[in-house]
C-alpha positions in Angstrom: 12.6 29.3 20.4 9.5 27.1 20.1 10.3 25.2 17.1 13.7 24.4 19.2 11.2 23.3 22.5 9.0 21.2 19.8 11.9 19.4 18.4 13.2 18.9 22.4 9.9 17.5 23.0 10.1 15.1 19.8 14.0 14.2 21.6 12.0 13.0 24.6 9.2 11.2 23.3 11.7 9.1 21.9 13.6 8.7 24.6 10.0 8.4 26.5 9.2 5.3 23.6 12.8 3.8 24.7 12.2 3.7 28.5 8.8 1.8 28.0 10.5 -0.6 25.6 13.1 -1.3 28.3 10.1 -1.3 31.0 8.6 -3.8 29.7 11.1 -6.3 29.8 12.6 -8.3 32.7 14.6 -6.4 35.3 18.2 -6.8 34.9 21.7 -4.5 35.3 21.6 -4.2 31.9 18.2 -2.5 31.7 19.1 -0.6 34.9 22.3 0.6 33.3 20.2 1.5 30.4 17.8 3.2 32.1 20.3 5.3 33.9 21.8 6.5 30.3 18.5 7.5 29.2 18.2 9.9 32.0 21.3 11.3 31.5 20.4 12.0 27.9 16.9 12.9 28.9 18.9 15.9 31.5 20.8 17.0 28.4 18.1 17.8 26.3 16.3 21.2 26.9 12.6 22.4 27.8 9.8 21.3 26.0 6.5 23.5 25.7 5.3 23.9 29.0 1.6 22.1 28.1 3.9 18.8 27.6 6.2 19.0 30.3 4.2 17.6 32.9 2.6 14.7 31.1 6.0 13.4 29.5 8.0 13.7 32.5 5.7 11.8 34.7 5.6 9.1 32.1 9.0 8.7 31.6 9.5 8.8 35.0 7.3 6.2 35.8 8.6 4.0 33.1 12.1 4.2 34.5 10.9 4.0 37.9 9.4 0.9 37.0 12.9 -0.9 36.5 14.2 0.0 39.7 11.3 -2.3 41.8 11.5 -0.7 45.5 12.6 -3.5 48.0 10.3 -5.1 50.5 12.0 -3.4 53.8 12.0 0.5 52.1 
């Protein structure tokens, strides 16, 4: 059970590597639409040992979050 949540945690930290990459390029529907697939796969992919769930979530989340730039009237 933990080797299966340490190789889930490896899955995401990849994923986690991918959002950044995306992050840090200009906004577009195609990075969007990227972004969107890697949260589907990020959803598919089981627990992770608790002591990293926190920390990778919130910095995956921010990364993705980051290519969706909240409008001026929200």
């Amino acid at each position: 059970m933990e080797q299966t949540r340490l190789n889930n945690l490896a899955d995401k930290e990849d994923l986690l590597k991918q959002a950044q990459d995306i992050a840090s390029r200009p906004v577009s529907g195609e990075s969007q639409r990227e972004i969107k697939h890697l949260r589907t796969q990020w959803k598919e992919i089981g627990q992770v040992p608790k002591k990293y769930s926190d920390r990778i979530w919130k910095d995956f989340n921010t990364a993705c979050d980051s290519c969706f730039p909240k409008r001026e009237d929200d």
